[in-house]
N, C-alpha and C positions, 0 to 999 in steps of 0.2 A: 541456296536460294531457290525457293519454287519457283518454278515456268511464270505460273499466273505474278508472283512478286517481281520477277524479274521485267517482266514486258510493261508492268506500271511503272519501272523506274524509267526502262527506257522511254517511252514515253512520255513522263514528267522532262526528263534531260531532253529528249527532242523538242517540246514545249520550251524550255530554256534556252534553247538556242535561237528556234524558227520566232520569237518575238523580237530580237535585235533586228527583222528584217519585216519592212510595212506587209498587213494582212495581204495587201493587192498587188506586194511582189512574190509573197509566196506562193499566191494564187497564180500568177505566169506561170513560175517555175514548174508548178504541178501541171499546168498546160503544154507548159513545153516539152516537158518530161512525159507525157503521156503521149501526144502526137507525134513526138520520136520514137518509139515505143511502135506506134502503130506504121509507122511509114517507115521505117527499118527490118521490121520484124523479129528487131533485139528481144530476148528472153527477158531481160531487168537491163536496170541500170542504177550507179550508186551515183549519187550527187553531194559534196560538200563546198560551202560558199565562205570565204571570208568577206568581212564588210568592218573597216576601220581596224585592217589587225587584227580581229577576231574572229572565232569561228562563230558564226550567226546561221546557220543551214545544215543541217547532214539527214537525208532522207535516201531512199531507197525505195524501188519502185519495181513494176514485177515480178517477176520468178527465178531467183538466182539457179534455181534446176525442176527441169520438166520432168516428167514420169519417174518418181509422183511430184506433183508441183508444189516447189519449197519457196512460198514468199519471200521475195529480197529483203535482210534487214543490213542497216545500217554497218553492222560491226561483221559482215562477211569482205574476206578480204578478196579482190580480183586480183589477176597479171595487172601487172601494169607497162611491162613490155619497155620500150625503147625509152619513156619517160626513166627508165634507170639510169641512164646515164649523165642525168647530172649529178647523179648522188658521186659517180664515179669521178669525174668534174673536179667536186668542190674536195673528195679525198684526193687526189692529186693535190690541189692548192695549199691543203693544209699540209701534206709537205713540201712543199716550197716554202712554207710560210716559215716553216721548223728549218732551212736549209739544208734538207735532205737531197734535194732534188731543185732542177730549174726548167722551167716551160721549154726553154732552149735548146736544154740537153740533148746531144743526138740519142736516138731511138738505142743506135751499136753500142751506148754502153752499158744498158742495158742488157739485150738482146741481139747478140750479135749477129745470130743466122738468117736476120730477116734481110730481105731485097734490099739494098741501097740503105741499110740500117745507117750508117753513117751520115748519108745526107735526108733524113727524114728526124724532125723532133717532136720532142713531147707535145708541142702546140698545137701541131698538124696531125696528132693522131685525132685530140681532144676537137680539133674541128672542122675535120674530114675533107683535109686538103694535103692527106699525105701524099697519095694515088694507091694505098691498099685495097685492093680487091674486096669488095663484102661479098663476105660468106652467105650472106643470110637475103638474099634480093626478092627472094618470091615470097606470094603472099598464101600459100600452105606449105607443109610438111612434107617433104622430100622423101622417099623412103630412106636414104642414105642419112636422112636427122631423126630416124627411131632410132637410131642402134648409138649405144652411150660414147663420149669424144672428150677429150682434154685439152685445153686451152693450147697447149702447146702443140698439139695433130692438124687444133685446123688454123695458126700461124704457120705451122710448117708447110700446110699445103697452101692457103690463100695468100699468107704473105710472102712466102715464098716463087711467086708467079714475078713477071716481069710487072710494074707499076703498071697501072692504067695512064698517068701522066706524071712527069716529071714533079715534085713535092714541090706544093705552095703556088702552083699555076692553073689550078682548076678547083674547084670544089664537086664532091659526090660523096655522098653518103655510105658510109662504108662502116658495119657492125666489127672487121674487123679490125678496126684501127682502136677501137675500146676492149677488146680482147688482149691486144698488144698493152694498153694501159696499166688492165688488171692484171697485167702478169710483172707488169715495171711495178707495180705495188707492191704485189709481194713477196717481189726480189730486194726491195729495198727495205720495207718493213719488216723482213722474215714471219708476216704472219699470213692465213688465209684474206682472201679480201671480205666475204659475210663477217670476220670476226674482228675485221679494222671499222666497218662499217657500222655494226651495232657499239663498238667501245665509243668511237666517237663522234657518230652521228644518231642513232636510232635510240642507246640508252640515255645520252644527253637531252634529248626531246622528246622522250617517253611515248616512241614511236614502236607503242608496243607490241603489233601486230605482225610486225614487217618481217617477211620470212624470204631467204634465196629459195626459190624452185630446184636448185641444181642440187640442194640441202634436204628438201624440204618439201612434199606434196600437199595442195590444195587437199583440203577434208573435206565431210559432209558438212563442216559447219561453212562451208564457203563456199563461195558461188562455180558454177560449174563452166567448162566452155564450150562453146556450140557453133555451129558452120549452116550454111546453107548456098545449094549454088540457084542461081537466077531468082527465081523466087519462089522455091519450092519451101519444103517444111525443114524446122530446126533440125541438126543432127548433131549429136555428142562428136566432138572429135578426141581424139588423142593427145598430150600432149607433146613439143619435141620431147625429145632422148635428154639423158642427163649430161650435162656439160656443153651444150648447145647455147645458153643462156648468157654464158660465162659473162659478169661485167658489162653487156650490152643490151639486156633486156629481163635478167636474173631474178626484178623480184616482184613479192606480191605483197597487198598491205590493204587495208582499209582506207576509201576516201578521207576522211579524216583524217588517218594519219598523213597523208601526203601536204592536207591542209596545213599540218602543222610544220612541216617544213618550209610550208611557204612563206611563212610566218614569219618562220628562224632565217627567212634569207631580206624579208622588210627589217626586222632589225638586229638587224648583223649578229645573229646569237652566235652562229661559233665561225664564220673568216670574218676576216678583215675588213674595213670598208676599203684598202686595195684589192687587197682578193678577191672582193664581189668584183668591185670595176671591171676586174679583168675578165671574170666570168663572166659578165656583162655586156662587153666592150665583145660588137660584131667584129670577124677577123677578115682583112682582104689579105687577097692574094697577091703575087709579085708584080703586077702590073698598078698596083693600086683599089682594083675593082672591089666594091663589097661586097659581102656574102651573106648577109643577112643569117650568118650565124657565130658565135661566140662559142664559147664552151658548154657543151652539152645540150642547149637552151640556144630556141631561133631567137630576136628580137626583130620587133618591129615595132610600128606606131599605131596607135588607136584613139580616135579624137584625143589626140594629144597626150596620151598617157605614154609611156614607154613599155614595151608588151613585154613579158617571155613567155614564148610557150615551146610546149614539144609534145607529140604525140606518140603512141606507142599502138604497138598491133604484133600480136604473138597467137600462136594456136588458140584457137576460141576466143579471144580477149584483145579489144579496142581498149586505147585510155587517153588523156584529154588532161593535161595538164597547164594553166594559163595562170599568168600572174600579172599585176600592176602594181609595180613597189611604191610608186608613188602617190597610187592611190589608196594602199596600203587595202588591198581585193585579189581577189585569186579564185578562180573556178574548177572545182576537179570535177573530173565525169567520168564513169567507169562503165561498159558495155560487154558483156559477157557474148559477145554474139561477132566474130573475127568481120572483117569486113564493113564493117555497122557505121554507118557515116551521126548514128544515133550523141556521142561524145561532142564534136563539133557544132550538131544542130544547136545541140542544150546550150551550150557554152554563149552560143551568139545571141541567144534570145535573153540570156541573164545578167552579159556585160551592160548592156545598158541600164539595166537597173540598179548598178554598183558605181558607172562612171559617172553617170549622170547625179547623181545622188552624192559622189565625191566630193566631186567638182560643182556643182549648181544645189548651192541651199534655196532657191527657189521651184526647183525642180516639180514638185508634187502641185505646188500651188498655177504653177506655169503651165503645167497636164492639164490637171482643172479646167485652167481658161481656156486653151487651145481646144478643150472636145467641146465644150460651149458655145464655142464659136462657130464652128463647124456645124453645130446640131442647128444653130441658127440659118446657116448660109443654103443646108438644107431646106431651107424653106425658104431661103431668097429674103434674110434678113440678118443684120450686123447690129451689134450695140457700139453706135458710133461715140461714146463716152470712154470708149476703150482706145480710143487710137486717134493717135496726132494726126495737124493737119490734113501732112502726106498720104498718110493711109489713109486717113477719110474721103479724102479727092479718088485716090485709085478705085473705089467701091461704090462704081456708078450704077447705075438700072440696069445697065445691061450686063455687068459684070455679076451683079443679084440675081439675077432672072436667069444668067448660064448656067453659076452655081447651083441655083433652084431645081432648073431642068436637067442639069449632068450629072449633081451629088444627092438630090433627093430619091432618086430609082432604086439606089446603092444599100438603102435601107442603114441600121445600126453597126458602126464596123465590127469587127471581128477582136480587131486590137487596135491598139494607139499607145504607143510610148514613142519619147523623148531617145534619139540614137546619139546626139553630139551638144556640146553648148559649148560657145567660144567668143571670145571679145573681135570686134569689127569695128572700124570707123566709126569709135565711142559708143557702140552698143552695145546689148548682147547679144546673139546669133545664135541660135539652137534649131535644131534637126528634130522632127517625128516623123515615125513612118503610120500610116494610116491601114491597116490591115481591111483587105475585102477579100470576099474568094475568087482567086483569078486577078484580082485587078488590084493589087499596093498603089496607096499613095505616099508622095513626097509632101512635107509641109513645112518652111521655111517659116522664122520670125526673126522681127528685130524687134525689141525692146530699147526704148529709153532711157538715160537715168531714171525719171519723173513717175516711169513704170507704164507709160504707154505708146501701145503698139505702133509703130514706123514698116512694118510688115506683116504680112498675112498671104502668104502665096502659096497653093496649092497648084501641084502638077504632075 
């Protein structure tokens, strides 16, 4: 295939996707995506969006490597760093599922030489409430992680230390409790863990790109990783040493592909609908307490949606992994630049355009009215054919005339989208934020059945 053939496919295929998603949401994203860009000092970043289960979005945005400067495309894979570890997760589950193995299992039958193996299990390695030490807490390269290591050098050292706390009474993030994992894997499956993972998670969902680092070196066809301290200029770094990675931040893939696993976990392509739960299902600790995190994967809540997300951060490479099963959406973001708060930005400026749009088939229409309104109250007037009684009484002269004089100066916003919509005391209730520079606003409505407005409060 010629260069010039190739890039009109892609092309067309990016065209295929970015129309499942309104012109004026892709237009954020590229707002978003480029202001992070410039307020991070990220090299590129990869972006792919599901929207109803599909992949609707996969772009790429500056320079996946500087000197000489290689444009980010789509199909360059990044680290994706500590986001690995739900793949790690859900291969655990799938032997459980087979009765290989039980979440419960102590750790010592396993792995016998580890600290208190016996009183630590598989649950607690998978969600870091064993008290293993992590290996891996700083955010560069150590000189002691150039030099190459095997999964069982640094359980022998890190788990081998005295617990930081007694197993199942605290929560801490710990790399090497997923090192312990991958090594219970391929003790019990006698195979490598890369070649458990492609048989029956990466070739199953034609996640073709997806390569272990500790396997496997990033090429020129792929994005490169880069450092910078305060805010000086980009600089190439290095990456760890081989076997550093093991099972806790191993691999590297194309945004898209990780789309597609988000995919396979809305509907249930290969565990369980118990085996998700339980991937699913946050783990407390022995008192009770929650820990707002489950297997591999935090959750939390997001107007209403049920989140999972997890983030990753490895030698040159941020990533940005967020799901809504129920809204059946999911945001990947990939930043070639360590440190890069650029994954996170994106993410939050895009969920409202998937939740909102989930959940409120009036959504687009509801924007509409809302910046109308507004452009009117700028001038110290309301079309009171919009709005019930109540709101018609609360929008007196002087509430006009505030309006007028406080929100007219402000000039045209910046942005205006829709952040939440939800049921209230028979109405409907939705959230925008009103974009100025230096100065966001809040803007609250209530909706009617009958379809008019019961609120309008800006603050």
């Amino acid at each position: 295939m010629s260069p010039s053939f190739r890039a009109l496919v892609l092309i067309a295929f990016a065209g295929r996707l970015a129309a499942q998603l309104p012109p004026a949401a892709t237009a954020q994203i590229d707002t978003a995506a480029e202001k992070a860009l410039a307020d991070s000092g990220a090299p590129s970043v990869s972006i792919a969006v599901v929207k109803d289960g599909r992949i609707a979005y996969v772009k790429a945005y500056g320079n996946a490597r500087l000197g000489p400067a290689t444009a980010a495309q789509p199909e360059m894979r990044y680290s994706i760093g500590s986001v690995s570890k739900q793949f790690m997760a859900a291969a655990i589950l799938m032997l459980v599922e087979e009765g290989k193995l039980s979440l419960d299992d102590r750790v010592g039958r396993y792995l016998p030489s580890l600290t208190r193996a016996n009183e630590v299990t598989i649950r607690q390695l998978l969600s870091h409430t064993s008290g293993y030490q992590d290996y891996y807490p700083l955010d560069y390269v150590a000189p002691f992680m150039q030099k190459t290591v095997t999964a069982d050098e640094i359980l022998k050292t890190w788990a081998g230390k005295p617990l930081d706390f007694n197993p199942g009474t605290e929560w801490q993030y710990s790399n090497t409790n997923y090192v312990a994992a991958g090594r219970i894997l391929e003790r019990v499956t006698g195979h490598p863990l890369t070649a458990f993972l492609q048989a029956r998670i990466f070739g199953p969902l034609g996640m073709s790109s997806a390569i272990d680092l500790d396997e496997k070196s990033l090429t020129e066809s792929d994005a490169a990783g880069y450092t910078r301290f305060g805010l000086g200029p980009a600089r190439a770094v290095a990456p760890e040493g081989r076997g550093w990675l093991f099972a806790a931040g191993e691999l590297a893939m194309t945004a898209q592909d990780l789309a597609r696993w988000d995919i396979s976990l809305m509907e249930h392509k290969l565990l369980k609908p118990a085996s998700l739960d339980t991937m699913m299902n946050p783990v407390r600790l022995a008192n009770g307490a929650p820990t707002g995190y489950a297997l591999g994967v935090g959750v939390s809540d997001a107007n209403g949606h049920p989140r999972l997300a997890h983030g990753g951060a490895v030698s040159g490479f941020v990533s940005s992994n967020t799901v809504w099963p129920d809204a059946k959406a999911a945001v990947v973001v990939f930043a070639n630049m360590d440190g890069s708060g650029a994954p996170g930005a994106i993410t939050s400026q895009i969920a409202p355009l998937l939740l909102a749009e989930a959940e409120d088939p009036q959504a687009a229409q509801q924007l509409a009215q809302a910046r109308r309104i507004f452009s009117g109250l700028q001038a110290g007037r309301i079309d009171r054919a919009l709005l019930n009684p109540d709101c018609d009484a609360y929008f007196t002269p002087r509430n006009l005339s505030d309006a007028a004089a406080s929100l007219g100066p402000l000039g045209d916003p910046e942005s205006f989208r829709q952040t939440s919509v939800s049921l209230r005391g028979g109405m409907t209730y939705r959230h925008f934020q009103i974009g100025f520079k230096g100065k966001p606003l809040h803007l609250s409505t209530f909706t009617t059945a009958d379809g008019k407005l019961a609120q309008y409060l800006i603050q």
